[in-house]
PyMOL CGO cylinders between C-alpha atoms (Angstrom):
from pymol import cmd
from pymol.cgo import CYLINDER

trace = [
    CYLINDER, 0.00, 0.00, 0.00, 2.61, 2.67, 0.97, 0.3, 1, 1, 1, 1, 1, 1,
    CYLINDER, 2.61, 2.67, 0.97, 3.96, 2.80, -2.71, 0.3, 1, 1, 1, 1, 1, 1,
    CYLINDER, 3.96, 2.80, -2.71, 0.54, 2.81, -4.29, 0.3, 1, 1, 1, 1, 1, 1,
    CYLINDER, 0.54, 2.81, -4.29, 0.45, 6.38, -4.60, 0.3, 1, 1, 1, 1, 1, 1,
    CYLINDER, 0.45, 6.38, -4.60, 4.51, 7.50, -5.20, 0.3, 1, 1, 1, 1, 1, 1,
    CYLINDER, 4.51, 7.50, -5.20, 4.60, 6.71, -1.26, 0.3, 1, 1, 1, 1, 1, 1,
    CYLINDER, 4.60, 6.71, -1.26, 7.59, 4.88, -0.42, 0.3, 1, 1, 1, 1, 1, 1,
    CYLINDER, 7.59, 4.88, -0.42, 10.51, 3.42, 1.61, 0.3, 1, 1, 1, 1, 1, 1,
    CYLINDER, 10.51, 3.42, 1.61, 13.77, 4.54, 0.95, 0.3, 1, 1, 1, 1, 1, 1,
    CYLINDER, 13.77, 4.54, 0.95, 15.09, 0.78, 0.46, 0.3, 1, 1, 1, 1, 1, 1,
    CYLINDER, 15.09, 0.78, 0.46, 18.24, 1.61, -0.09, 0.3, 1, 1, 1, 1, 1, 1,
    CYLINDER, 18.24, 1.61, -0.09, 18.70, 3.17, 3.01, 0.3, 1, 1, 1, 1, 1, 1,
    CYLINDER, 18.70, 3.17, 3.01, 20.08, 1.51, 6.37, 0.3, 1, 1, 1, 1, 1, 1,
    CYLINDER, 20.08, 1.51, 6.37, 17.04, 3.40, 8.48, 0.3, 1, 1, 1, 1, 1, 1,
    CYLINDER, 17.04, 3.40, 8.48, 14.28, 1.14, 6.61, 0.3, 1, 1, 1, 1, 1, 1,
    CYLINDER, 14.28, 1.14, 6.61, 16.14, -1.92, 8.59, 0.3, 1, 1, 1, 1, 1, 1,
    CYLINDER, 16.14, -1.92, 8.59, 13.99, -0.75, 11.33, 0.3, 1, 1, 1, 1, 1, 1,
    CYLINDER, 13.99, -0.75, 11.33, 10.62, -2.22, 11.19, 0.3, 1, 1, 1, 1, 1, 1,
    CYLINDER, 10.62, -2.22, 11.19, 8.51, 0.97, 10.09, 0.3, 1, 1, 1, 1, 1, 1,
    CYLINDER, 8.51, 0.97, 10.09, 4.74, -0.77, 8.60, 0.3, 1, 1, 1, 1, 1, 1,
    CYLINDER, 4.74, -0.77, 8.60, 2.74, 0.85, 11.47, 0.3, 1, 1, 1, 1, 1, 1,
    CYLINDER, 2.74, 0.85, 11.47, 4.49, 4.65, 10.32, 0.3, 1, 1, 1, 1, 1, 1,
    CYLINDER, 4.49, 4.65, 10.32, 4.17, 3.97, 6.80, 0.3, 1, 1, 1, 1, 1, 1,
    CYLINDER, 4.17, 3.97, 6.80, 0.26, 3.39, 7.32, 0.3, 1, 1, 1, 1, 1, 1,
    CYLINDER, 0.26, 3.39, 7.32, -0.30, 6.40, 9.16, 0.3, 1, 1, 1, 1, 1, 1,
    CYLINDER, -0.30, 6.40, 9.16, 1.50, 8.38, 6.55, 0.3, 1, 1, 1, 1, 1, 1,
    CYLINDER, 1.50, 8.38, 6.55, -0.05, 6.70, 3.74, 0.3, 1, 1, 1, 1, 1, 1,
    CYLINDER, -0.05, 6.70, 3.74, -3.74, 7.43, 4.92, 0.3, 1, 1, 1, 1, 1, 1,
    CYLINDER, -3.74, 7.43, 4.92, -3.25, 10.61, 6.48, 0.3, 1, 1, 1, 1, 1, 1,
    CYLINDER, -3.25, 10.61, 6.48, -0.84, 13.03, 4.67, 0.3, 1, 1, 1, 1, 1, 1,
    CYLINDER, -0.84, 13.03, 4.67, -0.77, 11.39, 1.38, 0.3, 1, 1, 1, 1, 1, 1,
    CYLINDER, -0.77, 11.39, 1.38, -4.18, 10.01, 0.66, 0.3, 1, 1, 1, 1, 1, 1,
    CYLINDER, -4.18, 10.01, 0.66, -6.72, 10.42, 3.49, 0.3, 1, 1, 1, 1, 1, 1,
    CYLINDER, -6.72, 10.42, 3.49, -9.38, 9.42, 1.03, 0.3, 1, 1, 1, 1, 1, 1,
    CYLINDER, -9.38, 9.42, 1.03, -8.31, 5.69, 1.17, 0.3, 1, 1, 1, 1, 1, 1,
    CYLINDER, -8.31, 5.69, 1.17, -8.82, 4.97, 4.65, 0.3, 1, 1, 1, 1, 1, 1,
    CYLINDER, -8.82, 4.97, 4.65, -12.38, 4.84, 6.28, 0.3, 1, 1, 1, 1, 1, 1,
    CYLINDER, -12.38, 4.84, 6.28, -10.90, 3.64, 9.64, 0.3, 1, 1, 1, 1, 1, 1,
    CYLINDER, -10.90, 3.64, 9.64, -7.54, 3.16, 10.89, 0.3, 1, 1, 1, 1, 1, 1,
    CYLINDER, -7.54, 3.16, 10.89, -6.86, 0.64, 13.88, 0.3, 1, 1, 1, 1, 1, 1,
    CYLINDER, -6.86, 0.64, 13.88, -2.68, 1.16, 14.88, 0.3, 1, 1, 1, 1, 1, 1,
    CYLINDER, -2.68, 1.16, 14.88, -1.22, -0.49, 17.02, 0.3, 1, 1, 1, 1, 1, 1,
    CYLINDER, -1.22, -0.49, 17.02, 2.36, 0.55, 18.79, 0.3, 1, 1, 1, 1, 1, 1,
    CYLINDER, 2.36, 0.55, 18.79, 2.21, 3.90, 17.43, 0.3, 1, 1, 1, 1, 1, 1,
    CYLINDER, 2.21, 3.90, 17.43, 4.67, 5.01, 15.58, 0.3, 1, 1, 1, 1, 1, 1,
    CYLINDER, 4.67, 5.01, 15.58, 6.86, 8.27, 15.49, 0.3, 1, 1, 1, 1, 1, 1,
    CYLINDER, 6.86, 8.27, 15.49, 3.68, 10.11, 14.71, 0.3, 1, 1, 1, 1, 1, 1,
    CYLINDER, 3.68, 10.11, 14.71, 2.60, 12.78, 14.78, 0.3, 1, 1, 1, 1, 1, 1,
    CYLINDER, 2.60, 12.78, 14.78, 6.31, 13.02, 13.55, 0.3, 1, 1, 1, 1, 1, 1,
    CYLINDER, 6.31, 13.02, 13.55, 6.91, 11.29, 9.80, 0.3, 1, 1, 1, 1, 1, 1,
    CYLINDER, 6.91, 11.29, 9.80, 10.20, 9.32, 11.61, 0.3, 1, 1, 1, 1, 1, 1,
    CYLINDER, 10.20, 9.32, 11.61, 12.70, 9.57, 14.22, 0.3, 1, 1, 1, 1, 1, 1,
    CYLINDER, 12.70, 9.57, 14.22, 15.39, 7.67, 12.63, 0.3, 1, 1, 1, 1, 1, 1,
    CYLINDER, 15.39, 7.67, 12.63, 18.99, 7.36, 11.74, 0.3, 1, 1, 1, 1, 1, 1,
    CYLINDER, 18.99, 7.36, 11.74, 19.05, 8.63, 8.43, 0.3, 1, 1, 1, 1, 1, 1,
    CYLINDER, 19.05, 8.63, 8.43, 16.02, 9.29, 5.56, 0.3, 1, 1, 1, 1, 1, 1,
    CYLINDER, 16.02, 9.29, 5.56, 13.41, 6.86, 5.84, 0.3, 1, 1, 1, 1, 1, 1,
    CYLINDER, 13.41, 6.86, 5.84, 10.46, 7.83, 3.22, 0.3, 1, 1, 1, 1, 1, 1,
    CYLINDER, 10.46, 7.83, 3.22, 10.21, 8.73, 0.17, 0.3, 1, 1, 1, 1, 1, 1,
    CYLINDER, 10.21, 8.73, 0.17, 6.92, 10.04, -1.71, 0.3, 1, 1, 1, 1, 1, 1,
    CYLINDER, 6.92, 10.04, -1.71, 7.50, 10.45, -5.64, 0.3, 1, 1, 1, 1, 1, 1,
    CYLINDER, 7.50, 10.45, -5.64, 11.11, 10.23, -5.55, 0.3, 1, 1, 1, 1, 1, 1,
    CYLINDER, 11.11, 10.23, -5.55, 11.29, 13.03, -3.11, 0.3, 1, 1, 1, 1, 1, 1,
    CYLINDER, 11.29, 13.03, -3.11, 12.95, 12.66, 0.41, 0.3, 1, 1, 1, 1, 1, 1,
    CYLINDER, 12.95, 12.66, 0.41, 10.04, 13.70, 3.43, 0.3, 1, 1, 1, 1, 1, 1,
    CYLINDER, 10.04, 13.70, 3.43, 11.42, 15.65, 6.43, 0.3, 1, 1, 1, 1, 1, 1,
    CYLINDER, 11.42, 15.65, 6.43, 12.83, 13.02, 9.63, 0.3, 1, 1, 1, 1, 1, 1,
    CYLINDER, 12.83, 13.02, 9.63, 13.65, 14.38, 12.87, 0.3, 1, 1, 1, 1, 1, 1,
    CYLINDER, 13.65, 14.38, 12.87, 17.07, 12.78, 13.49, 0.3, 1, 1, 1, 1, 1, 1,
    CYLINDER, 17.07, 12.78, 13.49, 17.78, 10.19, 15.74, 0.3, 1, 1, 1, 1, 1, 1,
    CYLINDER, 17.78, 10.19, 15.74, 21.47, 9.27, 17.01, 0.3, 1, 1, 1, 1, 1, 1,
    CYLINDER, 21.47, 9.27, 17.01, 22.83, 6.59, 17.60, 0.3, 1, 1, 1, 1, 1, 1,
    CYLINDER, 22.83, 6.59, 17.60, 24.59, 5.36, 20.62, 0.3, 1, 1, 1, 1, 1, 1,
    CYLINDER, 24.59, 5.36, 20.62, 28.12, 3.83, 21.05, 0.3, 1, 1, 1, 1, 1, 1,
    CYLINDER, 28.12, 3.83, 21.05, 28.59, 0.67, 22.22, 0.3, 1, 1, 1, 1, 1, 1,
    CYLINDER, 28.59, 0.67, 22.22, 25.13, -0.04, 23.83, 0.3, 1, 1, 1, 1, 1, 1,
    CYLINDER, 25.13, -0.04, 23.83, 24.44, -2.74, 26.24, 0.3, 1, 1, 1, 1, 1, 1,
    CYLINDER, 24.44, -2.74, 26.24, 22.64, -5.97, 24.62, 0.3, 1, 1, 1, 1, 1, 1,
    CYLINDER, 22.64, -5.97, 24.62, 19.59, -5.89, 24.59, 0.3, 1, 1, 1, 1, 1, 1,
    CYLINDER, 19.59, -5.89, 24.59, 19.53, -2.42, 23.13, 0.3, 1, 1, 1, 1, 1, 1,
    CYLINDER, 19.53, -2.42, 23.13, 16.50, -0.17, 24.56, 0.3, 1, 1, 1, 1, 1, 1,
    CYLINDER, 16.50, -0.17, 24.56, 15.98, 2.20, 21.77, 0.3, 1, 1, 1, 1, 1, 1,
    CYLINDER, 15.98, 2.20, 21.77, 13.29, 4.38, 23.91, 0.3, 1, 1, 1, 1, 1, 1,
    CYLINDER, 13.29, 4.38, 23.91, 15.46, 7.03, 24.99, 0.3, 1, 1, 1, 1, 1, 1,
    CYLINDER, 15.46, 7.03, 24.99, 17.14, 7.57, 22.15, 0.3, 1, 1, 1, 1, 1, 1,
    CYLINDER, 17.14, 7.57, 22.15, 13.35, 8.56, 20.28, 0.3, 1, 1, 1, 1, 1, 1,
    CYLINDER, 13.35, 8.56, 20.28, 12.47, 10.60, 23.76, 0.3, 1, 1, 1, 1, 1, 1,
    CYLINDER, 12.47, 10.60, 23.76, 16.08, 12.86, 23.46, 0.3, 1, 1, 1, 1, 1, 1,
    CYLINDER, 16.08, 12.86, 23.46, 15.05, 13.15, 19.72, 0.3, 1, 1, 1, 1, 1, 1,
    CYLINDER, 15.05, 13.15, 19.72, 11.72, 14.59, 20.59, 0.3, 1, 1, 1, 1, 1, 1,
    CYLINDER, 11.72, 14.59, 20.59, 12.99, 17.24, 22.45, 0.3, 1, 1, 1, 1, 1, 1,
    CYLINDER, 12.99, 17.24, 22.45, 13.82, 19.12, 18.89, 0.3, 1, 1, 1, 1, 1, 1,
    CYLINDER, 13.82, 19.12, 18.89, 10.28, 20.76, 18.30, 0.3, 1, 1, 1, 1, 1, 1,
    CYLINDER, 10.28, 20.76, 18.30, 11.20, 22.26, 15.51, 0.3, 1, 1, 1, 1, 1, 1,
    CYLINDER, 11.20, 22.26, 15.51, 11.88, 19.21, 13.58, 0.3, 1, 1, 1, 1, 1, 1,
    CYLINDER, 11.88, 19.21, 13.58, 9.22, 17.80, 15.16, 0.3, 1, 1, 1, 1, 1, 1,
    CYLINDER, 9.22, 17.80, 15.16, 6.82, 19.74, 14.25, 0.3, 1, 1, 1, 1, 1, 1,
    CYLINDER, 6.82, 19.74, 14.25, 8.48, 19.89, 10.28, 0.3, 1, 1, 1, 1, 1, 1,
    CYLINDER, 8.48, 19.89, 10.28, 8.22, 16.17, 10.53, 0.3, 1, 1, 1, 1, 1, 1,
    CYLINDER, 8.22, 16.17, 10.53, 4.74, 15.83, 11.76, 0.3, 1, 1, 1, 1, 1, 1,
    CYLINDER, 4.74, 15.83, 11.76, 2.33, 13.93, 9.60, 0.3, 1, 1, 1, 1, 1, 1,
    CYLINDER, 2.33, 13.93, 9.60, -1.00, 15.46, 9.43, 0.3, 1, 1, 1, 1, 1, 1,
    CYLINDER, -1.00, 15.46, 9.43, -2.83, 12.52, 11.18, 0.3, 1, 1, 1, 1, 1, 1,
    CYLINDER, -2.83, 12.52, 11.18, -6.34, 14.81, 11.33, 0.3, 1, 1, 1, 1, 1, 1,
    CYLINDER, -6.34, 14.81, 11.33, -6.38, 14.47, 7.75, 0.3, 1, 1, 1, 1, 1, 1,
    CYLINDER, -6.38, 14.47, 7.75, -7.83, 10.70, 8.34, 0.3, 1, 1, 1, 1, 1, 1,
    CYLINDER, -7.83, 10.70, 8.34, -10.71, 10.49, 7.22, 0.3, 1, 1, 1, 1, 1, 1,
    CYLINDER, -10.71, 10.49, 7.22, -12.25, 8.25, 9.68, 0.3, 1, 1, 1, 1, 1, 1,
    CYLINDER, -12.25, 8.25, 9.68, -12.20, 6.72, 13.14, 0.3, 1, 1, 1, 1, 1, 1,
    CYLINDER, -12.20, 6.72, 13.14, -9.04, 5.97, 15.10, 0.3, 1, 1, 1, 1, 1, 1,
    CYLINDER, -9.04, 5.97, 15.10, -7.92, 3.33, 17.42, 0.3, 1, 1, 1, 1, 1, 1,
    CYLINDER, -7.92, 3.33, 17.42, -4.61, 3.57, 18.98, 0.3, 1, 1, 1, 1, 1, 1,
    CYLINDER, -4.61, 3.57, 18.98, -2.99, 1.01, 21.28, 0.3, 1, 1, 1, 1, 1, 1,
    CYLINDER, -2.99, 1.01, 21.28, 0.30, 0.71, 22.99, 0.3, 1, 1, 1, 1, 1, 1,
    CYLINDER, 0.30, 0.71, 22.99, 2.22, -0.31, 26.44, 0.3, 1, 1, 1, 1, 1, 1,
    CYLINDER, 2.22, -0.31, 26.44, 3.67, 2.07, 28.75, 0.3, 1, 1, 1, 1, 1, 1,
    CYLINDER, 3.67, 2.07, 28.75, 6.36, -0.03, 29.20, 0.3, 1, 1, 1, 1, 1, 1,
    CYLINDER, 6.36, -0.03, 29.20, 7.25, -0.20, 25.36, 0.3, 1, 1, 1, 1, 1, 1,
    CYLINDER, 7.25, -0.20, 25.36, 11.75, -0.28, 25.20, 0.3, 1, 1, 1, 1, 1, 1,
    CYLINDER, 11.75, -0.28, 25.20, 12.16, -0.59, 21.73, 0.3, 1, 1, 1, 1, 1, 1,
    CYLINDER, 12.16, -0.59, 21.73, 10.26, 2.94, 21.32, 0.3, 1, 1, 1, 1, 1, 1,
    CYLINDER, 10.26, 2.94, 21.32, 8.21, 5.20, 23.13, 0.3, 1, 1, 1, 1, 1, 1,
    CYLINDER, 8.21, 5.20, 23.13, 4.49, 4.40, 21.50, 0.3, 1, 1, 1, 1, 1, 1,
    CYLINDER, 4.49, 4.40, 21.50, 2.81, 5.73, 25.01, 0.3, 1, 1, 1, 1, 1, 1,
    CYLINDER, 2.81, 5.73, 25.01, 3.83, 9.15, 24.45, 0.3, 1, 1, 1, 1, 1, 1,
    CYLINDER, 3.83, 9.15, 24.45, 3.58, 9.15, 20.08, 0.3, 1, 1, 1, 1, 1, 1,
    CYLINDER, 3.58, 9.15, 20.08, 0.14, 8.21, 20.74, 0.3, 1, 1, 1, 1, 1, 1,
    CYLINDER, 0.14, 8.21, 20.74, -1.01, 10.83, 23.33, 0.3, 1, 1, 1, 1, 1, 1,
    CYLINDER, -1.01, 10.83, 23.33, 1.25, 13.25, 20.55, 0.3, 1, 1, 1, 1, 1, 1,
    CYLINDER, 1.25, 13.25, 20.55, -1.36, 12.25, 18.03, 0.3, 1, 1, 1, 1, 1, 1,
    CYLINDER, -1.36, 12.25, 18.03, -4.28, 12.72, 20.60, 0.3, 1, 1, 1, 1, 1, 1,
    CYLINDER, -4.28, 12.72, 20.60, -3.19, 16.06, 21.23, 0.3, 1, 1, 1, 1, 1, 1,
    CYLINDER, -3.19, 16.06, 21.23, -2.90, 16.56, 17.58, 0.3, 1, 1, 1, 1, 1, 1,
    CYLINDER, -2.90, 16.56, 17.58, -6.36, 15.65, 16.66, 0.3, 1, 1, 1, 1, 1, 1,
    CYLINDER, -6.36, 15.65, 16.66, -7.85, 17.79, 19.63, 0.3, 1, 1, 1, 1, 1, 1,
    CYLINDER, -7.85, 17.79, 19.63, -6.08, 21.26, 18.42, 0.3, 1, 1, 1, 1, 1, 1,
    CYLINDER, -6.08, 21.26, 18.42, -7.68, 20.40, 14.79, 0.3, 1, 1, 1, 1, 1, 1,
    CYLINDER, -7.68, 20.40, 14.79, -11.02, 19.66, 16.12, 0.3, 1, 1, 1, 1, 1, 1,
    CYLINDER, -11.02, 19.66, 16.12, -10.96, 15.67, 14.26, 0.3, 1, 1, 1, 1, 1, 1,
    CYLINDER, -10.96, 15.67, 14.26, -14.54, 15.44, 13.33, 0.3, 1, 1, 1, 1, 1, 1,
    CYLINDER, -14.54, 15.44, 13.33, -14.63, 11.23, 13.54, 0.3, 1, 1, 1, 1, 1, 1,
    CYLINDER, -14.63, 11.23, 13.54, -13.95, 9.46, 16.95, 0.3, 1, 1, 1, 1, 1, 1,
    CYLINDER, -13.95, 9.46, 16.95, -10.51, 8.40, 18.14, 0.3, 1, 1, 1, 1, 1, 1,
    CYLINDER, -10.51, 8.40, 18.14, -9.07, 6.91, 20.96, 0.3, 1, 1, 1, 1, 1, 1,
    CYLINDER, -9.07, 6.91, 20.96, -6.04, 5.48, 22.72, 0.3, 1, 1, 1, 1, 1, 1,
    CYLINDER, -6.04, 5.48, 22.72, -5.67, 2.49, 24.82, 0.3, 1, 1, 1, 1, 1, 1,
    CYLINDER, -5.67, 2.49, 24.82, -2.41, 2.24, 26.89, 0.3, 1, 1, 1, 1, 1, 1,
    CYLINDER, -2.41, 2.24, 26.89, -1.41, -0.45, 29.29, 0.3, 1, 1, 1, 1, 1, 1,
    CYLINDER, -1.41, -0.45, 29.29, 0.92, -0.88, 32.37, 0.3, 1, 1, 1, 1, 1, 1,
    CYLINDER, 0.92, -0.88, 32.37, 2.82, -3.25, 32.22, 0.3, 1, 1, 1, 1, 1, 1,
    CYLINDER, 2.82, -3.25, 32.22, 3.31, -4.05, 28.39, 0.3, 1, 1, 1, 1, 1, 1,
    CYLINDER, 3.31, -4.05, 28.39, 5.42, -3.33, 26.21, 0.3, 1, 1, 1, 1, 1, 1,
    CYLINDER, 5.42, -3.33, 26.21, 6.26, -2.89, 22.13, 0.3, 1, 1, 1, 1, 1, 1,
    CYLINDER, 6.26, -2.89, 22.13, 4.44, -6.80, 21.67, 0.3, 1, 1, 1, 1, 1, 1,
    CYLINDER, 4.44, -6.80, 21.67, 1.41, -6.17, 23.83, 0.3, 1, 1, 1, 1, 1, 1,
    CYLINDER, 1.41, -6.17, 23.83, -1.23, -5.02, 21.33, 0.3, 1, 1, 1, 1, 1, 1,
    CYLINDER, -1.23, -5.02, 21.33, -0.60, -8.13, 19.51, 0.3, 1, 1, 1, 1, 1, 1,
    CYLINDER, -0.60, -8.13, 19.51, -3.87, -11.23, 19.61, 0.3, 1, 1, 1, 1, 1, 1,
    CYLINDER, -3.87, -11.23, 19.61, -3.74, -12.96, 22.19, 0.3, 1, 1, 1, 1, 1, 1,
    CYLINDER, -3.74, -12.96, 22.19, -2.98, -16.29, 22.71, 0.3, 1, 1, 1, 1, 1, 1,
    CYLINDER, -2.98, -16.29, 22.71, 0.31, -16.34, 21.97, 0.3, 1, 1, 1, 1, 1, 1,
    CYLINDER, 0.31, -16.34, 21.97, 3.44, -17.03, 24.21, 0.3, 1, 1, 1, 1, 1, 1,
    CYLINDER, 3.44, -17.03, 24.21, 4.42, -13.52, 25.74, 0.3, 1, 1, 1, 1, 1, 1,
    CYLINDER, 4.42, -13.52, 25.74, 7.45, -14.41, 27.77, 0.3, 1, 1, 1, 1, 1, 1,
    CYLINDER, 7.45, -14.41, 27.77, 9.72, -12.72, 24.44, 0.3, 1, 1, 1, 1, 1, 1,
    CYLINDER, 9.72, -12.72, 24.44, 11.85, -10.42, 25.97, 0.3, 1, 1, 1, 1, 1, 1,
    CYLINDER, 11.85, -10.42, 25.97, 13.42, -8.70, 23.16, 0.3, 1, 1, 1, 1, 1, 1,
    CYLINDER, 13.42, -8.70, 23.16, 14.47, -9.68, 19.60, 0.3, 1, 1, 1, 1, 1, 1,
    CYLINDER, 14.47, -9.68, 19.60, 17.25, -10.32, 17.32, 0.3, 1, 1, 1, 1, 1, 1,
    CYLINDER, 17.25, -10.32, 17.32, 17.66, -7.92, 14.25, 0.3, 1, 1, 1, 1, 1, 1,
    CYLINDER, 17.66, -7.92, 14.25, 18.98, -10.24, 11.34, 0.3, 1, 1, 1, 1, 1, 1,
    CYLINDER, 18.98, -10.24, 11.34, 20.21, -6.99, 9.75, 0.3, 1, 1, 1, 1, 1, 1,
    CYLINDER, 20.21, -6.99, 9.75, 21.61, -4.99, 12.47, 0.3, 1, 1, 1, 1, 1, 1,
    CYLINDER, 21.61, -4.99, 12.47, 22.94, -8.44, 14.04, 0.3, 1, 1, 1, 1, 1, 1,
    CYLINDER, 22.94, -8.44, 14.04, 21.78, -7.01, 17.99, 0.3, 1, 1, 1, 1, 1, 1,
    CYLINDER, 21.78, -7.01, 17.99, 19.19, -7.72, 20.20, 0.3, 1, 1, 1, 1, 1, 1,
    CYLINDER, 19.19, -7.72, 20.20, 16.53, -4.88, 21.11, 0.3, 1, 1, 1, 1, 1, 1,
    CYLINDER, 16.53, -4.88, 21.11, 14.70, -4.75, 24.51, 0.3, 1, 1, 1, 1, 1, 1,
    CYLINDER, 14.70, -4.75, 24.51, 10.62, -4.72, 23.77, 0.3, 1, 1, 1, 1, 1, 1,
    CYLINDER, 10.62, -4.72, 23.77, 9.91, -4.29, 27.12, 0.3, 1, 1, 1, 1, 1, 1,
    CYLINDER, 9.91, -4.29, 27.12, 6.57, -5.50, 29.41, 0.3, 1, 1, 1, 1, 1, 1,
    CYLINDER, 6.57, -5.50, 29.41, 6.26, -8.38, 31.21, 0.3, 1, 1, 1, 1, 1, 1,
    CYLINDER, 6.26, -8.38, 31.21, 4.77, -11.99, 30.21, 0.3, 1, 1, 1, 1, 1, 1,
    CYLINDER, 4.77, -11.99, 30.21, 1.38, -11.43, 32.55, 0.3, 1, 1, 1, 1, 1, 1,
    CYLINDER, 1.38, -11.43, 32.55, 1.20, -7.61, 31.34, 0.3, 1, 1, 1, 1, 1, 1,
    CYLINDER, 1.20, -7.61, 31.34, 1.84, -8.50, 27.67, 0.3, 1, 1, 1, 1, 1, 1,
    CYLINDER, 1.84, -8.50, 27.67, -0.88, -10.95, 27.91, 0.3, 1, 1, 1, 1, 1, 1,
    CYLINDER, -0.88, -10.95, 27.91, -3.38, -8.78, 29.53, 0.3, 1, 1, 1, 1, 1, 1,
    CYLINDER, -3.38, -8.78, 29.53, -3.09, -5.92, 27.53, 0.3, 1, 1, 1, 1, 1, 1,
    CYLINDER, -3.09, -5.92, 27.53, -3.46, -7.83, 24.21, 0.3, 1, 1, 1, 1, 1, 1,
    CYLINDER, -3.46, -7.83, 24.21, -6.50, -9.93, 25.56, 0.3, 1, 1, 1, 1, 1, 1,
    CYLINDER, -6.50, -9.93, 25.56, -8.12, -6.51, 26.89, 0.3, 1, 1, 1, 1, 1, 1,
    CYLINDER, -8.12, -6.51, 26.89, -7.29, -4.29, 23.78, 0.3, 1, 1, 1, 1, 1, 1,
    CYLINDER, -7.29, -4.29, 23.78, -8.35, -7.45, 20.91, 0.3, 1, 1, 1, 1, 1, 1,
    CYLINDER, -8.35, -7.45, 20.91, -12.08, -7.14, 22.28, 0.3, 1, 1, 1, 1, 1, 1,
    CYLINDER, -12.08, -7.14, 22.28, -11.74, -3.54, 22.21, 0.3, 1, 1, 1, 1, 1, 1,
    CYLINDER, -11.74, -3.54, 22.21, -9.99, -3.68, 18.28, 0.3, 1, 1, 1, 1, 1, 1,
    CYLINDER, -9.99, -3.68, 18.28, -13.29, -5.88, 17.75, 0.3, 1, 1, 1, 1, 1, 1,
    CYLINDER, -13.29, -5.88, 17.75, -15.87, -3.72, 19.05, 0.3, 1, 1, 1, 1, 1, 1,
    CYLINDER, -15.87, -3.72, 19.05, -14.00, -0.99, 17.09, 0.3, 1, 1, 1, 1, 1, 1,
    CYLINDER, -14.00, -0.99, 17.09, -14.42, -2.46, 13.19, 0.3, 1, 1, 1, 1, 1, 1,
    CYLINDER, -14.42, -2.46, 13.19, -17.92, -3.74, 14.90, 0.3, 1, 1, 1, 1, 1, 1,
    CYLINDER, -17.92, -3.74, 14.90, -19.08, -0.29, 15.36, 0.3, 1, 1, 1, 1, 1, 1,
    CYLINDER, -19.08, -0.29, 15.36, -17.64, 1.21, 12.72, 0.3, 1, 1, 1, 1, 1, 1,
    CYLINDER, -17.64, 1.21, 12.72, -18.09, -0.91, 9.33, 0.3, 1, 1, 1, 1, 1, 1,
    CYLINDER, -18.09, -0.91, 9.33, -19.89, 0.05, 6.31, 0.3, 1, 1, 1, 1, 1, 1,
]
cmd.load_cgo(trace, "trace")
């Protein structure tokens, strides 16, 4: 879907190693074609509403680099690798924050957001509530909301179950481990709790 309409990932750069499906969606439906999406369900949040925090460019739309608030990266980190901080001191650059923001109140439907409070491998907590905040200042004329769970971390709006003692994972690419943060009773909560409320979302709101 993301290159469907010139909307793309840079493949041939090292920041699309970093798993980026949930950004590319929000960007896809909200600044570059709102008129596709009817409802948007998302969970982990991504960098939004900022287009990426990443290493280098990320996205691409009609050959043309989009604006990425920079994120570095640190020497010699200890395995697993938490990559949370690193996207929270990025965020303190409003100005490229704001540049970088993808105009998420162009959706043009409901919203469901979910993430873990506890998320290591990056902040989705505090991107959602971002997007919230968004939405309010532009008055959002369709319903939205964000569920957020103690406890749970980047895996936790995922079905449920599922085994949810994974404590981090192992980047083929970038040969290191990342933290994803939670624990195995929190994970499992949070995904049982926020799978009823992902079906009483697309219950409520299909056409």
């Amino acid at each position: 879907m993301e290159e469907s309409q010139g909307f793309k990932p840079d493949l041939g750069n090292p920041a699309v190693r970093d798993y980026r499906g949930a950004e590319g969606n929000v960007a896809m439906v909200g600044t570059v074609n709102p008129s596709c999406n009817r409802k948007s369900r998302n969970g982990n949040p991504p960098p939004t509403a900022e287009r990426a925090l990443a290493l280098s460019q990320p996205w691409t739309y009609h050959g043309q680099p989009l604006p990425f608030v920079a994120r570095a990266r640190e020497a010699n980190p200890k395995s697993p690798i938490k990559l949370t901080p690193a996207y929270l001191k990025a965020m303190r650059n409003e100005t490229a924050m704001e540049r970088a923001a993808i105009a998420v109140e162009k959706i043009n439907g409901p919203i469901l957001m979910v993430s873990g409070k506890d998320d290591l491998l990056w902040p989705a907590a505090t991107f959602a509530e971002r997007v919230v905040d968004r939405l309010k200042r532009h008055n959002f004329p369709h319903s939205y909301k964000h569920l957020t769970y103690d406890d749970s971390g980047h895996f936790g709006s995922l079905p449920p179950f599922r085994p949810t003692t994974l404590s981090e994972m192992f980047h083929p690419v970038d040969r290191a481990s990342f933290a994803l943060g939670g624990t195995a009773r929190g994970d499992a909560s949070a995904s049982v709790s926020s799978w009823r409320e992902m079906l009483a979302f697309f219950e409520d709101h299909h056409t």
